[in-house]
DRENGUDREN-489095 format. One record per residue: residue number from 1; residue in one letter; x, y, z of N, C-alpha, C, O in turn. Coordinates in pm, whole numbers, plus 32768, in hexadecimal, padded with zeros to 4 digits. Atoms other than C-alpha are relative to their C-alpha. Layout:
<pts>
+------+------+------+------+------+-------+-------+-------+------+------+------+------+------+------+
: resi : resn : n_c1 : n_c2 : n_c3 : ca_c1 : ca_c2 : ca_c3 : c_c1 : c_c2 : c_c3 : o_c1 : o_c2 : o_c3 :
+------+------+------+------+------+-------+-------+-------+------+------+------+------+------+------+
:  NUM :    A :    X :    Y :    Z :     X :     Y :     Z :    X :    Y :    Z :    X :    Y :    Z :
...
+------+------+------+------+------+-------+-------+-------+------+------+------+------+------+------+
</pts>
This chain:
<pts>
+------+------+------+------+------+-------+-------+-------+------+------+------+------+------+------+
: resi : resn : n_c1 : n_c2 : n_c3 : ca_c1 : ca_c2 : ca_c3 : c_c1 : c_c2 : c_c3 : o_c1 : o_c2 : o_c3 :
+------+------+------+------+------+-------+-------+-------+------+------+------+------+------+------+
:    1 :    X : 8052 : 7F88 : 8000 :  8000 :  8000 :  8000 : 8056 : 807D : 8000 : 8024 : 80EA : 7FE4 :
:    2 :    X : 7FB9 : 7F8A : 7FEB :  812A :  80E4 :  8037 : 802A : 8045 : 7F96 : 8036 : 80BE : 7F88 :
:    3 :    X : 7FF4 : 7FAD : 806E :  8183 :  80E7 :  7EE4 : 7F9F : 802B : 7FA1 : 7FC5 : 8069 : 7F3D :
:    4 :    X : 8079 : 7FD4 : 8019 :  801D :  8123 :  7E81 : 8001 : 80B5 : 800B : 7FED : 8118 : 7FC4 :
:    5 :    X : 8031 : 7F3E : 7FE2 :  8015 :  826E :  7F45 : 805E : 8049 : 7FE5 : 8052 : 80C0 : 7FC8 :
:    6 :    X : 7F8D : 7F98 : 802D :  8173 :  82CB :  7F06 : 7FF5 : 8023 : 7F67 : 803D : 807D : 7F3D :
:    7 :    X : 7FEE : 7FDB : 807A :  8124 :  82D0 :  7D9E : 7F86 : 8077 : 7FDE : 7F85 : 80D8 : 7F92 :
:    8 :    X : 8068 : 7F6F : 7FFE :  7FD9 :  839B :  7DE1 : 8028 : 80A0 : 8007 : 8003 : 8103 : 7FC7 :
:    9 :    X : 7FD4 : 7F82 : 7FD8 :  809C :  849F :  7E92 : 8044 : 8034 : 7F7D : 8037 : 80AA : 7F5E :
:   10 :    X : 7F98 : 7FCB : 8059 :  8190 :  84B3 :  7D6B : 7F85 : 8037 : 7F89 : 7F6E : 80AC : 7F6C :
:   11 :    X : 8097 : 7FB1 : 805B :  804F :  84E4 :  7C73 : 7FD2 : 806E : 805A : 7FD8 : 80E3 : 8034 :
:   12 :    X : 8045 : 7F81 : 7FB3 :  7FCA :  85C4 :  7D4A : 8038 : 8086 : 7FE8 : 8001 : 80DC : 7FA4 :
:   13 :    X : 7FA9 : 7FA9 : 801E :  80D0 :  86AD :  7D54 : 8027 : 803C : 7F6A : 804D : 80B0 : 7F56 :
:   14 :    X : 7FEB : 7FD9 : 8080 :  80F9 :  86A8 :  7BD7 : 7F77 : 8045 : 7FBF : 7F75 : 8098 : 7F64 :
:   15 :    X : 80A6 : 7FC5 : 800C :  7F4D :  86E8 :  7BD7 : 7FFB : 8087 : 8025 : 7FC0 : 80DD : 7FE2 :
:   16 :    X : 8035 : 7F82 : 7FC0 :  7F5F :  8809 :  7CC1 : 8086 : 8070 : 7FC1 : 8082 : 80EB : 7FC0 :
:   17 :    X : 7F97 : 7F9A : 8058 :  80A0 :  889F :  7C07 : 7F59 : 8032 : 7F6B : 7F17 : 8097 : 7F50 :
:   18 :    X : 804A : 7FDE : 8099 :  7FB2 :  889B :  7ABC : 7F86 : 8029 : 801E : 7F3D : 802D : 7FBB :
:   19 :    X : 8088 : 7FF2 : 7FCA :  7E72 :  88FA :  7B8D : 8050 : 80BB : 8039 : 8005 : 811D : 8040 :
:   20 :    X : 7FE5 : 7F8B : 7F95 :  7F52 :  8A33 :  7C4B : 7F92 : 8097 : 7FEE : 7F7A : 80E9 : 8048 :
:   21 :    X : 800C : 7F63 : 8008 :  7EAF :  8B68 :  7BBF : 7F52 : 7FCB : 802A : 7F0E : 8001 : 7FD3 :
:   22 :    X : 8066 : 8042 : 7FE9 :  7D54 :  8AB4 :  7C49 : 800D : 8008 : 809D : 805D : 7FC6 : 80E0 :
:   23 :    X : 8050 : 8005 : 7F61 :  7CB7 :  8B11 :  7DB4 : 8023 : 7F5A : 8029 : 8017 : 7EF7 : 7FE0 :
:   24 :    X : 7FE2 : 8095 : 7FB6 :  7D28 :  89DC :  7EB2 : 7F44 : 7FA9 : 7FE3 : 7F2A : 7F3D : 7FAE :
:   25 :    X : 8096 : 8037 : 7FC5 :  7B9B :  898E :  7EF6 : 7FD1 : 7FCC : 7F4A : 7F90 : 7F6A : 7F25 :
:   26 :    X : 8059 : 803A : 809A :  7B57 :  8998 :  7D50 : 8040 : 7F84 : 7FE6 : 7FF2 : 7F31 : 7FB8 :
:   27 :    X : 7FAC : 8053 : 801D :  7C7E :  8899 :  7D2B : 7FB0 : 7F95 : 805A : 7FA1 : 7F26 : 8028 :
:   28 :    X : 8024 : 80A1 : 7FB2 :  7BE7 :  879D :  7E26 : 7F5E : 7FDD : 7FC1 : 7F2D : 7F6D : 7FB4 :
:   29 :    X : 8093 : 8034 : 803B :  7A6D :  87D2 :  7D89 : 8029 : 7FD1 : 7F6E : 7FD4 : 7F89 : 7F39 :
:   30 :    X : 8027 : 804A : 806E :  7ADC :  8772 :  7C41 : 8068 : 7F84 : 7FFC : 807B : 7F54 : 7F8D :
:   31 :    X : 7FA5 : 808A : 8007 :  7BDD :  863B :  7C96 : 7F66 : 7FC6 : 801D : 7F2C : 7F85 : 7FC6 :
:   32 :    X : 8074 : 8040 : 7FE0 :  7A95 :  85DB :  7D4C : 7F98 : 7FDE : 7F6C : 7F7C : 7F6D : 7F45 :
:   33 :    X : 802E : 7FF2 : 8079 :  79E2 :  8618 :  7C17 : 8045 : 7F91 : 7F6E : 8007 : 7F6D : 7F0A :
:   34 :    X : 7FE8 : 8016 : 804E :  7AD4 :  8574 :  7B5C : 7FFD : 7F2B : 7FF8 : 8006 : 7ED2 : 7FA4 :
:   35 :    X : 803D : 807E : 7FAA :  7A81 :  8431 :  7C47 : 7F93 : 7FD1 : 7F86 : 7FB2 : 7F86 : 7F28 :
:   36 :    X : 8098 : 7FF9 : 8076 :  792A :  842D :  7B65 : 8037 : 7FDB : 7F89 : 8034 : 7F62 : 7F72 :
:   37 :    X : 7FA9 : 7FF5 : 807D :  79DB :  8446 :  7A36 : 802A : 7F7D : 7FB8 : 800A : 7F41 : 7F51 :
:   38 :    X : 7FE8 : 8092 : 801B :  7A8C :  831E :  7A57 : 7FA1 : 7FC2 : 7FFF : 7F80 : 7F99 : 7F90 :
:   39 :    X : 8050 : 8073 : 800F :  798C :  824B :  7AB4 : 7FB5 : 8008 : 7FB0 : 7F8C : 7F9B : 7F89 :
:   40 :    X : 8043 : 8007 : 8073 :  78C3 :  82C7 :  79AD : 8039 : 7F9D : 7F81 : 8003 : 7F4E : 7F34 :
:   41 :    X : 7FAC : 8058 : 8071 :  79BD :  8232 :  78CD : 7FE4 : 7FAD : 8015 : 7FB1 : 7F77 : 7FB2 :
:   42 :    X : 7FED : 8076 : 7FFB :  79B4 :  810D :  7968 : 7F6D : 7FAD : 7FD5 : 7F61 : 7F37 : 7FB7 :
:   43 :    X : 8090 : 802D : 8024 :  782C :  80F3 :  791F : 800E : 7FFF : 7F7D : 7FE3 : 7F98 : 7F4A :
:   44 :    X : 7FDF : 7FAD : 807D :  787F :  8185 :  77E2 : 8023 : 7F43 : 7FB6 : 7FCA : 7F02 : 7F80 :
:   45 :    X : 7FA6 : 8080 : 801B :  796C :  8021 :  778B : 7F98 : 7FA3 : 8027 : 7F6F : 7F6C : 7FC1 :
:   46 :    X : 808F : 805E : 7FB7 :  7849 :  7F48 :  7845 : 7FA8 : 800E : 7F75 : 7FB5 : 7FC7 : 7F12 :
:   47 :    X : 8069 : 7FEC : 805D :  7751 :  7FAC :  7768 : 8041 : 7FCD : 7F7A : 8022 : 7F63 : 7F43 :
:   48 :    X : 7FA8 : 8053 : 80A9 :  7835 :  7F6E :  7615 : 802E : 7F95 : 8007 : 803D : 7F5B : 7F9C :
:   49 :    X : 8002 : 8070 : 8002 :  7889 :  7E4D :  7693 : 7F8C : 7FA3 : 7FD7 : 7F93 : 7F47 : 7F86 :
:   50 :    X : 8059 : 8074 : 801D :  772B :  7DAF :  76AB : 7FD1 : 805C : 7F8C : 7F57 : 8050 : 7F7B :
:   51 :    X : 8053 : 7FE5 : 804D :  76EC :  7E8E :  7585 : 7F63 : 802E : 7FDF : 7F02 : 801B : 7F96 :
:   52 :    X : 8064 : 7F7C : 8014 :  7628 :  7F9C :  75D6 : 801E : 806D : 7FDF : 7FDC : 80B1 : 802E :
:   53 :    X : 7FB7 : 7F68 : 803D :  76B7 :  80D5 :  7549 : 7FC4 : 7FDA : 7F68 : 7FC5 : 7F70 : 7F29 :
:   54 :    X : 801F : 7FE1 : 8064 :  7622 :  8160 :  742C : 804B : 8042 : 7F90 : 8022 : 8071 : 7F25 :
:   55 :    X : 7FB5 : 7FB5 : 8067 :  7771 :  81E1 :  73A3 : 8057 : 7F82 : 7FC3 : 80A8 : 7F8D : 7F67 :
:   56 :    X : 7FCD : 8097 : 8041 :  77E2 :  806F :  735A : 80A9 : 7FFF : 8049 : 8106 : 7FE3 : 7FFC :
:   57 :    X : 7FAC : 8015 : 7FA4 :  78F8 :  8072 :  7477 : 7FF9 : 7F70 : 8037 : 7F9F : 7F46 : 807F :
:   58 :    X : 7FF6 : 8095 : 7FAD :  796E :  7F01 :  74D4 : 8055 : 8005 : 8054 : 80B2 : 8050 : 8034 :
:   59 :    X : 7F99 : 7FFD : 7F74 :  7A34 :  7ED4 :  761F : 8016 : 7F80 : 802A : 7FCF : 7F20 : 800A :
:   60 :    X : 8015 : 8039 : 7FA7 :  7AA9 :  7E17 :  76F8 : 8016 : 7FB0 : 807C : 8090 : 7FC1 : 807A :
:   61 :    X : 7FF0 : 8010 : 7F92 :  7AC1 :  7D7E :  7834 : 8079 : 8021 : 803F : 8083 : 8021 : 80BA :
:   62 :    X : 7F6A : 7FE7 : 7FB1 :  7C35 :  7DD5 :  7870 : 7FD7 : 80E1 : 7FCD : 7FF1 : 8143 : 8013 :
:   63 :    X : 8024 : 7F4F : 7FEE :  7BAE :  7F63 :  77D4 : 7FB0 : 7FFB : 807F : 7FC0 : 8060 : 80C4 :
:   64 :    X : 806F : 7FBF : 7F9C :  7A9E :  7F47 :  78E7 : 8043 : 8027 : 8096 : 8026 : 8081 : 80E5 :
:   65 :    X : 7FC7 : 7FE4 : 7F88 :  7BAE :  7EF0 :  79FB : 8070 : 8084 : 801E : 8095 : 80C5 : 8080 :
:   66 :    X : 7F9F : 7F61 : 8006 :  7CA1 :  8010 :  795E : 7FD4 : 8084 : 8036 : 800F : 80D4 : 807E :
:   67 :    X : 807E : 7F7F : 7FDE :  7B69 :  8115 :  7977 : 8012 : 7FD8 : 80D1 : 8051 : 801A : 8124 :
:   68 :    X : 7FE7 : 801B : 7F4E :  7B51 :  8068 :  7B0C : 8062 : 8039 : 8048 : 8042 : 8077 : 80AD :
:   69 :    X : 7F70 : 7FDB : 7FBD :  7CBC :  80BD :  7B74 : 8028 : 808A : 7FCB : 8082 : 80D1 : 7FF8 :
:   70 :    X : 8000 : 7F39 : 8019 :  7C9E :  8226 :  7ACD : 7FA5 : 8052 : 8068 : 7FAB : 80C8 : 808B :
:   71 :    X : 807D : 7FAB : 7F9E :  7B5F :  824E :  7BC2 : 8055 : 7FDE : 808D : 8046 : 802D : 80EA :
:   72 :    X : 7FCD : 8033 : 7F7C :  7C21 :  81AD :  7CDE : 8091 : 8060 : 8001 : 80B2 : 8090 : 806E :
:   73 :    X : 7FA1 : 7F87 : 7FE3 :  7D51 :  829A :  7C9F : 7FE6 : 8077 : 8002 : 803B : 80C0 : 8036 :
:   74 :    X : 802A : 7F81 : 8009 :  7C82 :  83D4 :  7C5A : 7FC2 : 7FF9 : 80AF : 7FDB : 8059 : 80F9 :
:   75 :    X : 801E : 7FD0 : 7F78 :  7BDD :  8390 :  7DC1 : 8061 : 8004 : 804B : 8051 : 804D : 80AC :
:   76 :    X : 7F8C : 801A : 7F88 :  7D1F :  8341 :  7E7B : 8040 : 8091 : 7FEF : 806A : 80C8 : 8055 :
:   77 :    X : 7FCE : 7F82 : 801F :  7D9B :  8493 :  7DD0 : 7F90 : 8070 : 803D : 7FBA : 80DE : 8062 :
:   78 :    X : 8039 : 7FC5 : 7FED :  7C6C :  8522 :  7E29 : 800F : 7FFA : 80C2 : 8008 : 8065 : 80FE :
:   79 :    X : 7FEA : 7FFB : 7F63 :  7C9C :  84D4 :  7FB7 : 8094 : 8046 : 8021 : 80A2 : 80AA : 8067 :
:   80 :    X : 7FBB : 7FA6 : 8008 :  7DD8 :  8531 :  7F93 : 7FFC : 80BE : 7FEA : 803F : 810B : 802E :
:   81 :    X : 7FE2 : 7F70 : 8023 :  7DB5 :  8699 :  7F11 : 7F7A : 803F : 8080 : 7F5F : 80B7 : 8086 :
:   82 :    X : 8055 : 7FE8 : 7FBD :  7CA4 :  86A2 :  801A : 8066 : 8023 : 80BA : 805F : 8082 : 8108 :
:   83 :    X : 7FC2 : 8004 : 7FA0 :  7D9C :  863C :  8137 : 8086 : 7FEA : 7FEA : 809E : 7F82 : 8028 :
:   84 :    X : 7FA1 : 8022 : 803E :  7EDB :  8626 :  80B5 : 8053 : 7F92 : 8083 : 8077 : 7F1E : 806C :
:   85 :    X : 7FD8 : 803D : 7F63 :  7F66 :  85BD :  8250 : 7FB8 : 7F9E : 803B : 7FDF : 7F54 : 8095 :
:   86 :    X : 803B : 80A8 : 7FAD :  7E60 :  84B4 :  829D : 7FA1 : 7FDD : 7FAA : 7F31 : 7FC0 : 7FD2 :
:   87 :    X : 803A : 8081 : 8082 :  7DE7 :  840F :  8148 : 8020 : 7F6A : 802D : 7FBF : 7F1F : 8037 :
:   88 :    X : 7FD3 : 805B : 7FE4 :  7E8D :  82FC :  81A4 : 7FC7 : 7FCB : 806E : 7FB7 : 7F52 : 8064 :
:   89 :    X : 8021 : 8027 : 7F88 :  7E0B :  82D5 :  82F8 : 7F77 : 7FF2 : 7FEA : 7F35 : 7F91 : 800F :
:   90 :    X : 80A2 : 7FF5 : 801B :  7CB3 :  833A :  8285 : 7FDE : 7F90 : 7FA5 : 7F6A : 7F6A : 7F97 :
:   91 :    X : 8032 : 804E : 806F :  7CD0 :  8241 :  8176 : 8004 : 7F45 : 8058 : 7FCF : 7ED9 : 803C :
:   92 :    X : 7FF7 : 8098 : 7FAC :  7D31 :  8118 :  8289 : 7FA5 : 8012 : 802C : 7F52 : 7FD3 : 7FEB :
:   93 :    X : 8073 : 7FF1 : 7FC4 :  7C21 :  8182 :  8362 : 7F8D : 7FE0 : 7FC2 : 7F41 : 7F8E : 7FF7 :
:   94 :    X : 80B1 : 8020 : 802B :  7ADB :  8185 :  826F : 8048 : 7F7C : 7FA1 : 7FEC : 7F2C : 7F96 :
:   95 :    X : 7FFD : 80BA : 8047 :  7B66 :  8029 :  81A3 : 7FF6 : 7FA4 : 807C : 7FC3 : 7F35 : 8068 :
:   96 :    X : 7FE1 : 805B : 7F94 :  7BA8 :  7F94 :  8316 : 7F5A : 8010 : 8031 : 7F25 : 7FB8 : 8075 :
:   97 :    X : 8093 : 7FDA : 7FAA :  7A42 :  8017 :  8381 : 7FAA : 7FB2 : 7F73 : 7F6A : 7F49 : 7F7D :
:   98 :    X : 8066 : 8023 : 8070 :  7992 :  7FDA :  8231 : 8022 : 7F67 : 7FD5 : 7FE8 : 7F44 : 7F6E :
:   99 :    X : 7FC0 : 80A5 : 8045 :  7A3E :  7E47 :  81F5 : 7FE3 : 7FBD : 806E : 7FF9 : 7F44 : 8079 :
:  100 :    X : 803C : 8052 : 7F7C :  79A9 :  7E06 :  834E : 7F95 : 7F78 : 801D : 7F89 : 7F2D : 807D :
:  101 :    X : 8064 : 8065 : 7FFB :  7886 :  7D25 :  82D5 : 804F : 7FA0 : 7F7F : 804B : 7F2A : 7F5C :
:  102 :    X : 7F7A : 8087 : 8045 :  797A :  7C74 :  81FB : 8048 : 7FCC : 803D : 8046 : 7F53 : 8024 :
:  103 :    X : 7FA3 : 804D : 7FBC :  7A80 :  7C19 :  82E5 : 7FB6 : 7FC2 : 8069 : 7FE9 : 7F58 : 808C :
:  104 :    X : 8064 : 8068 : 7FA4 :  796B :  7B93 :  83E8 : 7FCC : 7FAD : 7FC3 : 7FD5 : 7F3F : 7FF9 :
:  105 :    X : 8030 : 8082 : 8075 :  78BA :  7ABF :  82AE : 8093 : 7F7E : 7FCE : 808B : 7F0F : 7F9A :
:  106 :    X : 7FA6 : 804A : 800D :  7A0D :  7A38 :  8296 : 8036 : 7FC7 : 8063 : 802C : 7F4C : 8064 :
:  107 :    X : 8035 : 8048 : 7F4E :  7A42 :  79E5 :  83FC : 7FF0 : 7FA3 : 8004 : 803E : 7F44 : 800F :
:  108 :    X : 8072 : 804C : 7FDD :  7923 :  7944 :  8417 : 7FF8 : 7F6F : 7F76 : 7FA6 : 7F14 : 7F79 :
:  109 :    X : 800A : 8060 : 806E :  796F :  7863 :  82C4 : 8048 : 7FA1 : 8039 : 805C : 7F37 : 7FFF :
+------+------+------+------+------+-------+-------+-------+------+------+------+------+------+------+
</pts>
């Protein structure tokens, strides 16, 4: 996980260089924003996969997981630029709180 976040920070830093002339508060509403984005994509690839797109877009399953890990780095960037000093902590805390009825279903297996 360390080199997960150490590589966030290093994006980050290269984001908020190319974001600078941008209010702190606008920079964190549109990483957040940009959260959406991704995952749109990733619906986006879903859909052309089972061949629903009306622009004749085929995808697939390794585009749908590419689109996934763009939404999963745009939010980790997005906690970051939120907290830059306790992303990390914040990010152990709500996976350790939120994986709670998983690791008891597993337990109990």
């Amino acid at each position: 996980m360390d080199a997960l976040w150490d590589n966030i920070e290093k994006l980050s830093a290269v984001c908020r260089a190319a974001g600078a002339h941008l209010p702190d508060e606008e920079l964190k509403a549109l990483q957040v924003g940009k959260v959406a984005e991704e995952a749109g994509e990733a619906m986006h690839a879903l859909h052309g996969l089972k061949g629903l797109t009306t622009c004749g877009d085929d995808h697939t399953w390794s585009e749908v997981q590419n689109d996934l890990v763009g939404a999963v780095i745009a939010a980790l960037l997005a906690m970051h630029y939120i907290d830059a000093r306790g992303a990390r902590a914040a990010f152990d805390e709500i996976l350790h709180r939120r994986t709670r009825r998983g690791r008891g279903g597993a337990a109990a297996a």
